[in-house]
MARDO-853593 format. One line per 4 residues: for each residue x, y, z of N, C-alpha, C. Coordinates in steps of 0.05 Angstrom, whole numbers. Atoms other than C-alpha are relative to their C-alpha. Layout:
# MARDO-853593
X/Y/Z/X/Y/Z/X/Y/Z; ...
This chain:
# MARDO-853593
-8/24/15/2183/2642/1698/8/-22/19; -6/30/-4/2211/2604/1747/-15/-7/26; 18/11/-3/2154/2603/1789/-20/-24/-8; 14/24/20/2116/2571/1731/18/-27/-8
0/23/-1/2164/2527/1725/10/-20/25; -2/8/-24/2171/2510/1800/-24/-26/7; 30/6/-8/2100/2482/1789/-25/14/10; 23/-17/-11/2061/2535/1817/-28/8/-28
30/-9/8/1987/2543/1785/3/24/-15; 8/-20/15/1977/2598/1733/-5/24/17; 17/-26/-15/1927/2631/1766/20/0/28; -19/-4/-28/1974/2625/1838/20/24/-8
-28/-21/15/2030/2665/1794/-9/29/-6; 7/-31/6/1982/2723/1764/-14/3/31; 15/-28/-13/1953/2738/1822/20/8/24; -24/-23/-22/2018/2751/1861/19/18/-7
-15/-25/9/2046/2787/1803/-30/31/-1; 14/-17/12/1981/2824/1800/-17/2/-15; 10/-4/30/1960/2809/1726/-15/-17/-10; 14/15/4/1917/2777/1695/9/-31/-15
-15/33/-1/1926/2692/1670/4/10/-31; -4/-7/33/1918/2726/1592/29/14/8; -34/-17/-5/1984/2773/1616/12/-15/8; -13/22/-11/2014/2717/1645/5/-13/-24
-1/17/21/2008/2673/1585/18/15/-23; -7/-9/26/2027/2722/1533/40/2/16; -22/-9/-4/2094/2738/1578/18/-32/-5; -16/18/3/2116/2664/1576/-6/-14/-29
-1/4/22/2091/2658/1505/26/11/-17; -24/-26/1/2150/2721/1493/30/-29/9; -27/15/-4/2196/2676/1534/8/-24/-16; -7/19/18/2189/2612/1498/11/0/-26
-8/-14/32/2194/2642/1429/21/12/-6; -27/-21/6/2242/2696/1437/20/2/24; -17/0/-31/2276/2683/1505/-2/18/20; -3/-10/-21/2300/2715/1564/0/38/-10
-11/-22/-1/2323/2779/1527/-25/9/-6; 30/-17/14/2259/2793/1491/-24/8/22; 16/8/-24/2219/2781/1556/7/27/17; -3/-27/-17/2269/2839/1591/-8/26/-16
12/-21/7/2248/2885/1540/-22/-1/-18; 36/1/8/2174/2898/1525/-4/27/-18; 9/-33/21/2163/2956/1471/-37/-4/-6; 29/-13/-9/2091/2962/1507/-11/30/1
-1/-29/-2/2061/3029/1487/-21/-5/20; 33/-2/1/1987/3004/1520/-10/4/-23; 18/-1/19/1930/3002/1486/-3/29/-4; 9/-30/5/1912/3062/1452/-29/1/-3
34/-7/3/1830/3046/1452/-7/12/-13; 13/-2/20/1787/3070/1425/-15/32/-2; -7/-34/-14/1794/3149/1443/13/17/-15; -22/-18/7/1834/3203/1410/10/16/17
-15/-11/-20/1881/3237/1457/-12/30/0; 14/-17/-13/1834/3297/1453/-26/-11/19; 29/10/-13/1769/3261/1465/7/-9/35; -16/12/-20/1820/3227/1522/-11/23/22
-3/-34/-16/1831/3303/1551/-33/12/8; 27/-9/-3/1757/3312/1546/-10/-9/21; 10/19/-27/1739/3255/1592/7/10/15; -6/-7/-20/1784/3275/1641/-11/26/12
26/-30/-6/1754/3353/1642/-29/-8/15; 23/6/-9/1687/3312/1660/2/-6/23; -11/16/-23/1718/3264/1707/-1/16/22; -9/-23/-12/1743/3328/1742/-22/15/19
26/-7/-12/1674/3353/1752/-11/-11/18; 17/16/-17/1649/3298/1798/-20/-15/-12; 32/-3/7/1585/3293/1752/-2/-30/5; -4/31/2/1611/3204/1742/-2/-15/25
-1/11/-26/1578/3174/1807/6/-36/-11; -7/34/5/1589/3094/1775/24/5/-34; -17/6/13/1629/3067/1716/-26/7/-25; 15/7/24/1565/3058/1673/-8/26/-7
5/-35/8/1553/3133/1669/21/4/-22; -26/-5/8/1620/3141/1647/-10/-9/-42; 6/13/34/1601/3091/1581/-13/4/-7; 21/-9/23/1540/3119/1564/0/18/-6
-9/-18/10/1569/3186/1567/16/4/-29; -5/3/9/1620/3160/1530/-21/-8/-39; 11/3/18/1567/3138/1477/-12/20/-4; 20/-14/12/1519/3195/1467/23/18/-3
-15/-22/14/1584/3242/1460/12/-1/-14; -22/5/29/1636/3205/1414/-6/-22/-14; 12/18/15/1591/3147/1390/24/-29/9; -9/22/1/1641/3099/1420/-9/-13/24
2/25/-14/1616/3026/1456/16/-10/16; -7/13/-21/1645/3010/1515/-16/-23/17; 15/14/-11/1630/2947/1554/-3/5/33; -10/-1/-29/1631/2946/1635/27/-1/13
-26/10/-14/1693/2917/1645/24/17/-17; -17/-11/18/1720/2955/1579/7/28/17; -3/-30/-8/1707/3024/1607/19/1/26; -13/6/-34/1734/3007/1684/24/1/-13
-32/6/6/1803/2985/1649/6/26/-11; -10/-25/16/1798/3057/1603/1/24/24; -1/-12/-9/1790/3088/1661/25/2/26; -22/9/-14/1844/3051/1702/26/21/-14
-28/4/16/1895/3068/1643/-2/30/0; -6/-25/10/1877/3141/1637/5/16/29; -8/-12/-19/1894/3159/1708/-22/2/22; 26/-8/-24/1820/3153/1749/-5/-22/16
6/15/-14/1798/3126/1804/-19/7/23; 18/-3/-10/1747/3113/1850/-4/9/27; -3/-8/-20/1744/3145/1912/-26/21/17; 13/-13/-10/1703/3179/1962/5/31/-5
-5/-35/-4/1687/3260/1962/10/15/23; -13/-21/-14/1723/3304/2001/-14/18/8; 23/-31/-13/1678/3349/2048/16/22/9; -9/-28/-16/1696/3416/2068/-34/21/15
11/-19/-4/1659/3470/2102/-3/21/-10; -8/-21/18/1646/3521/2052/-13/24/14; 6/-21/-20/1627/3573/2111/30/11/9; -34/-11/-10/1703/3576/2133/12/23/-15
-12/-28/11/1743/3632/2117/29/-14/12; -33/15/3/1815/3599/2102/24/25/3; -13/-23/-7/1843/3675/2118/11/-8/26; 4/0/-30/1823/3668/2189/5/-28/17
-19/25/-12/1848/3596/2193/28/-2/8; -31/-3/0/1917/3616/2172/4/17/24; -6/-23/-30/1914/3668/2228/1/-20/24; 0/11/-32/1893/3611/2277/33/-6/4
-33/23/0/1958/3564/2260/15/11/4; -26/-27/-8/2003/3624/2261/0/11/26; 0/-8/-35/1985/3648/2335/-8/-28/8; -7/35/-15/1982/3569/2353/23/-5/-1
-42/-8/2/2060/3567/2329/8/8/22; -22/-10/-21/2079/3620/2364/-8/-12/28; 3/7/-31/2042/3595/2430/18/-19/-2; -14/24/-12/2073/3529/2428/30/10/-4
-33/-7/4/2149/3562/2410/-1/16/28; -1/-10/-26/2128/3606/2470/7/-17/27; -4/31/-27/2113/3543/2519/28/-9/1; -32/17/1/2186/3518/2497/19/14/14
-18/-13/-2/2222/3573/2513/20/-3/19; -18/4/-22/2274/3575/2568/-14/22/19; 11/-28/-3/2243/3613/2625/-25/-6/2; 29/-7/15/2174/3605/2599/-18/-7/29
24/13/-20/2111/3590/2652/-1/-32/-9; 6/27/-2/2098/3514/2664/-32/7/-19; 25/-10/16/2048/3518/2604/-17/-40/-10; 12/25/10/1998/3464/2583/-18/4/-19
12/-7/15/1963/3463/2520/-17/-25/-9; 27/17/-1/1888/3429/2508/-16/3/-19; 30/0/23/1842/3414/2444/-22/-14/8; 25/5/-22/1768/3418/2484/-24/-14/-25
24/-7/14/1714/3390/2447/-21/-22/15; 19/21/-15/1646/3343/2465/-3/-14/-26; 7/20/17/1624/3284/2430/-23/-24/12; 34/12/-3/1554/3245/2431/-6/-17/-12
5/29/15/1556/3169/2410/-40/-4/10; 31/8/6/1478/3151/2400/4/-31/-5; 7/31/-2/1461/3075/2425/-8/-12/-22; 15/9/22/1438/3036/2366/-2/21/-25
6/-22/23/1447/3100/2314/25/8/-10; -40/-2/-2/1531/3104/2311/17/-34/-20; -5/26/8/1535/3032/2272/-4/-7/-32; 7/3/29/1514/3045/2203/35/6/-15
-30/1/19/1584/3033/2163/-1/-10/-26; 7/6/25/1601/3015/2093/20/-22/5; -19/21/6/1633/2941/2079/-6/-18/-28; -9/14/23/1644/2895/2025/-16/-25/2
13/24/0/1591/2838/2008/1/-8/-27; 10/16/30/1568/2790/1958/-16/7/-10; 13/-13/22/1533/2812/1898/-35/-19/3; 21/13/-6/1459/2810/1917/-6/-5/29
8/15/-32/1467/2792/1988/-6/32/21; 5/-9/-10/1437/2839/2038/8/-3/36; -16/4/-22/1476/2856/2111/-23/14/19; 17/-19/-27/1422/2884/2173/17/8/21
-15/-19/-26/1453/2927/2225/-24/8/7; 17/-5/-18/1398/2935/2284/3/26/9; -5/-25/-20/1383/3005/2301/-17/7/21; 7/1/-21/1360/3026/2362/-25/36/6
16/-19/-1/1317/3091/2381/7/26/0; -12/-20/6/1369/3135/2385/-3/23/25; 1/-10/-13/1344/3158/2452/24/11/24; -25/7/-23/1405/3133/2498/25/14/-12
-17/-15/18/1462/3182/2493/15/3/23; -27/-6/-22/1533/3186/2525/16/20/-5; -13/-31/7/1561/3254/2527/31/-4/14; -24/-13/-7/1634/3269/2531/11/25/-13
-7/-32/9/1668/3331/2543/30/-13/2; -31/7/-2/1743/3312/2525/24/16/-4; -23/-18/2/1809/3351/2530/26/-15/-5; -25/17/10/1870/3319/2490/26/24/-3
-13/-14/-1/1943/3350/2499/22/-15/-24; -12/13/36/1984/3346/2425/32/-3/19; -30/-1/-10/2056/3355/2475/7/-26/12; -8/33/-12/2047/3290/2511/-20/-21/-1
19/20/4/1981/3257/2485/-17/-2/24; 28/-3/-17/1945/3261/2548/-28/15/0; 30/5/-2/1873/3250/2551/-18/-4/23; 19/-7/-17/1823/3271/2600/-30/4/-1
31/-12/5/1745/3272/2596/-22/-2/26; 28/6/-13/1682/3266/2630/-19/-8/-15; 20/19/14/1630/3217/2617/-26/2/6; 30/-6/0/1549/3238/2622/-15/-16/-4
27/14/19/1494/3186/2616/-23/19/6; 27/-20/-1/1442/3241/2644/2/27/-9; -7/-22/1/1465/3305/2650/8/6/-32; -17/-4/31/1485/3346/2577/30/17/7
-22/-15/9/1546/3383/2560/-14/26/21; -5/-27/-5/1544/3446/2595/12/25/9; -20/-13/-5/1573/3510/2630/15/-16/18; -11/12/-17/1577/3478/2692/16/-28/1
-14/24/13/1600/3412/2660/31/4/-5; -22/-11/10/1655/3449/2629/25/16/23; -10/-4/-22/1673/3483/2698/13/-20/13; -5/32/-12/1684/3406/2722/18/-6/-19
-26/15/21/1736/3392/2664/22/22/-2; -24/-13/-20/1770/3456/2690/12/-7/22; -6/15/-32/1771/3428/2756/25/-26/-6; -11/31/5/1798/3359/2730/30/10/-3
-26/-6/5/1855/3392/2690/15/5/20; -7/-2/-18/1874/3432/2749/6/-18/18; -6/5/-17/1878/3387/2798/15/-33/-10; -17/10/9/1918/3337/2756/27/15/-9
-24/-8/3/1967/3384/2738/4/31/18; -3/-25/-14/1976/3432/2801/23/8/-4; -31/-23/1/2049/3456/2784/-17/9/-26; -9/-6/12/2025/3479/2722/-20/37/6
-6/-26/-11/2027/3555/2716/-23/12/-19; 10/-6/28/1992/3564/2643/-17/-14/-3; 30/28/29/1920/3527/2604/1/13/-22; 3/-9/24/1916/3539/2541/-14/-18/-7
13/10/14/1856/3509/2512/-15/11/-19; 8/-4/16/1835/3508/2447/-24/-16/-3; 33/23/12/1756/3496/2423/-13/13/-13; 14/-22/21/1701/3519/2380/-13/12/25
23/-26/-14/1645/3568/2397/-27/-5/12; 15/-1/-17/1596/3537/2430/-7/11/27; 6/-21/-17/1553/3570/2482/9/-8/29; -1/-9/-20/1563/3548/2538/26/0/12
-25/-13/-3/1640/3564/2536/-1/33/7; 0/-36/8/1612/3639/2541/-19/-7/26; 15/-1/-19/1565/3623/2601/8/12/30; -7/-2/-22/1566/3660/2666/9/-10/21
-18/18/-15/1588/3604/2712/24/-8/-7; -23/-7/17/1645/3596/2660/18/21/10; -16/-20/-6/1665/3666/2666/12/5/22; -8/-10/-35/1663/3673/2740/23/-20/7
-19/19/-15/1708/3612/2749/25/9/-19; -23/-17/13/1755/3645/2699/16/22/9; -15/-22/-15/1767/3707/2732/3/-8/29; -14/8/-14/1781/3668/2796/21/-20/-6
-24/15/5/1829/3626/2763/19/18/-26; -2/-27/24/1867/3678/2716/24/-21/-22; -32/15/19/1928/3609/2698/-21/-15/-24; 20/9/16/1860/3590/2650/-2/17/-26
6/-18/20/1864/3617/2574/-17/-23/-18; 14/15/19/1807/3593/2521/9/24/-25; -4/3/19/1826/3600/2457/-24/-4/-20; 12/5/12/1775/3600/2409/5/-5/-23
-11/4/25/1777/3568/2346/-18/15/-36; 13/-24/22/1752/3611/2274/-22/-28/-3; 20/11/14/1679/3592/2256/0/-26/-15; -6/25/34/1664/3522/2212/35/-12/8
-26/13/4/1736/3497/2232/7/-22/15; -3/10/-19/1726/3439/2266/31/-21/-19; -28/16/5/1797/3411/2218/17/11/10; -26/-9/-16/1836/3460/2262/0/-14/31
1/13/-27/1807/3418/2327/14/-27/2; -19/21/3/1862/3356/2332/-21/-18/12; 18/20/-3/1802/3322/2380/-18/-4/-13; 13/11/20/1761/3316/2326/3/-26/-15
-13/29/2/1807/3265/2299/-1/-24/17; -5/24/-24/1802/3221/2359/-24/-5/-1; 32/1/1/1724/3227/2357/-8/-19/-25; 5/25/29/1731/3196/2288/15/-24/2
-10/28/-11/1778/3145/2313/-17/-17/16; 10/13/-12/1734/3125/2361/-21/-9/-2; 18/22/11/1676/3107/2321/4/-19/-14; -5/16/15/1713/3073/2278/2/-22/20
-9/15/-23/1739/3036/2339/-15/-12/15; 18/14/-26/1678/3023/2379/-21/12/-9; 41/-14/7/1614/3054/2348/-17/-14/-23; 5/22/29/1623/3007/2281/-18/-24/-3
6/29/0/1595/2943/2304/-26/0/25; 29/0/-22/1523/2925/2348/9/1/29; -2/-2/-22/1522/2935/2420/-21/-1/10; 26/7/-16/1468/2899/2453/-12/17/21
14/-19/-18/1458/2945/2507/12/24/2; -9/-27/-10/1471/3022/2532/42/-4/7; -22/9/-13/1524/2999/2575/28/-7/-18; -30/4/16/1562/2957/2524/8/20/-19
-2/-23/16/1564/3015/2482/19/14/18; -6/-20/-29/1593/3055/2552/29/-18/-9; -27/9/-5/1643/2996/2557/15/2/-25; -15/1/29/1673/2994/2483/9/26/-4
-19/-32/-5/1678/3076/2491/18/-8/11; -16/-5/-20/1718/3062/2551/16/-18/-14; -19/20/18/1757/3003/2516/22/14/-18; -12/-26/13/1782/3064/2472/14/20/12
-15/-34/-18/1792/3120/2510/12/1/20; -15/-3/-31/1813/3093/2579/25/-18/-13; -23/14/10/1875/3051/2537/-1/9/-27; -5/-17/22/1892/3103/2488/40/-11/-8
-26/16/-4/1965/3073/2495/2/-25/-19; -3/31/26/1948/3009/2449/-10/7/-24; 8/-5/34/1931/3053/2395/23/23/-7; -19/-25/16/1994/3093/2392/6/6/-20
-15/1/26/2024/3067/2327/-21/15/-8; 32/-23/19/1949/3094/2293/0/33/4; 15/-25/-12/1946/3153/2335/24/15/-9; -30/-21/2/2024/3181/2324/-11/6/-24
9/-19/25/1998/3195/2251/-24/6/-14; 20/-11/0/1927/3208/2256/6/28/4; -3/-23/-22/1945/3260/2320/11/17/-7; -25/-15/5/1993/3303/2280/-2/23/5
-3/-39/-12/1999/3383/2292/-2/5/-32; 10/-1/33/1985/3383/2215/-37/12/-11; 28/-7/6/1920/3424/2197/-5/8/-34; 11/-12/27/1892/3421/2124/-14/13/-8
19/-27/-1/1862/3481/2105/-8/5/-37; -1/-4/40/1827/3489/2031/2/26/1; -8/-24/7/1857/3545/2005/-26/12/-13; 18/-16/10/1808/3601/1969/-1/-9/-30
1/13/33/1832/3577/1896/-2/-26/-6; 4/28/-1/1817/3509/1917/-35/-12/0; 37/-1/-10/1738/3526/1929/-9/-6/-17; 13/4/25/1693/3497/1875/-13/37/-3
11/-23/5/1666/3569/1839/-24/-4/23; 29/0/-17/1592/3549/1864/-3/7/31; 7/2/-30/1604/3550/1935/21/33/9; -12/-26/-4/1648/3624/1934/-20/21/2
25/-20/-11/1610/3685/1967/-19/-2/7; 28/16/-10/1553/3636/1991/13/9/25; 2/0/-35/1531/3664/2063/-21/-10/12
């Protein structure tokens, strides 16, 4: 109210309360008429539409399903099952009011075994309560994984245009590829990798990001790195540099679990960060990684609650039926 009568624009007023210029109007229609008091109390039930609070309960059971990829599904469902006409804009609002909303799907791995996850987190606990101890070995603990931005093929994103208008993103051949093998520590955020434009990922690769750790942290006594199962963590040059270094423990992580790997998260940070937008050549692609990863420090605030020690695991009664006992 006393916006509106400050002078401020209608429309300036609803759209900083939110509401629309018809809800706006009717509220200072309330005030003029019936005053201040009538205004503080609104005996608004909502609309009750054009639904019966089963048919209501019904939608939602559908909803639930996934089956509603747009709004306009929704209304013609709505029509061939309870004969009631919804418009575009009608249905969106019935579906506002009844609790839904639009959102991306939620992927899981339905190969995981959420047993053998709980087992990881539970002997990850105790290691890190171990590391703390009083006493304990100078211990350091490492989530290993690689990651493989593709020049011109890492840029396809989803944004927000004008109705009709068409956005080009240039892709490239997909041949030029920058391999990192990276090791992130959850106790003090340090970040370590190696960067490949020729060479791939491999044992001996992996031997070299032993090396690195080591010889950045010679007091320490303990490794503890955690990663998945790829091969060439199992490779003879691997091994042999293992049993001459015995302060080296790998950790493997259970099958399908790359949401128990914390650098995973950072891998997805960092396309968002530098893989989103064109990059005229190889190189600038190289430099916008490095823009990321070598000043990991100007993305703390992001990263303190990305990075968390927090692993979501779908439980077994959480599995859609369809995808239970699939091997």
């Amino acid at each position: 109210m006393l916006a509106v009568a400050a002078g401020r624009a209608r429309a300036d007023v609803a759209d900083l309360l939110g509401v629309s210029r018809t809800q706006l109007g009717e509220w200072l229609r309330i005030f003029r008429n019936q005053g201040l008091d009538a205004l503080c109390i609104l005996h608004n039930k909502g609309d009750p539409g054009n639904l019966t609070a089963p048919q209501v309960n019904q939608l939602k059971d559908e909803i639930r399903t996934g089956r509603f990829r747009t709004s306009d599904q929704v209304r013609h469902w709505l029509g061939e099952t309870f004969g009631v006409r919804y418009t575009s804009s009608g249905v969106k609002q019935l579906l506002k009011r009844i609790g839904a909303s639009y959102h991306q799907v939620t992927g899981f791995l339905w190969k995981a075994d959420p047993d053998k996850q709980h087992e990881f987190v539970a002997h990850y606990e105790r290691q890190k309560a171990a590391a703390r101890r009083p006493g304990a070995k100078r211990t350091r603990r490492y989530f290993v994984d690689a990651c493989h931005p593709l020049w011109g093929l890492e840029l396809v994103y989803a944004c927000w245009l004008l109705v009709g208008q068409r956005f080009l993103a240039g892709m490239g051949s997909g041949r030029k590829r920058l391999n990192i093998l990276g090791a992130y520590c959850p106790d003090d955020q340090e970040y370590l990798d190696l960067r490949l434009t020729r060479d791939n990922i491999n044992g001996e690769q992996f031997v070299n990001l032993l090396r690195l750790l080591r010889a950045t942290h010679p007091e320490t006594e303990r490794f503890i790195l955690y990663l998945d199962r790829a091969k060439y963590y199992r490779k003879p040059v691997v091994r042999a540099w293992l049993r001459r270094h015995r302060e080296f423990h790998l950790e493997p992580l259970p099958t399908y679990s790359p949401n128990l790997n914390l650098i995973e998260r950072l891998w997805k940070f960092l396309r968002k960060k530098a893989l989103s937008r064109w990059h005229p050549s190889f190189e600038a692609m190289q430099e916008a990684v490095s823009e990321v990863l070598d000043h990991l420090e100007n993305y703390r605030t992001e990263l303190a609650t990305l990075l968390v020690e927090k692993f979501h695991i779908v439980e077994k009664q959480a599995i859609p039926v369809e995808y239970r006992g699939v091997a």
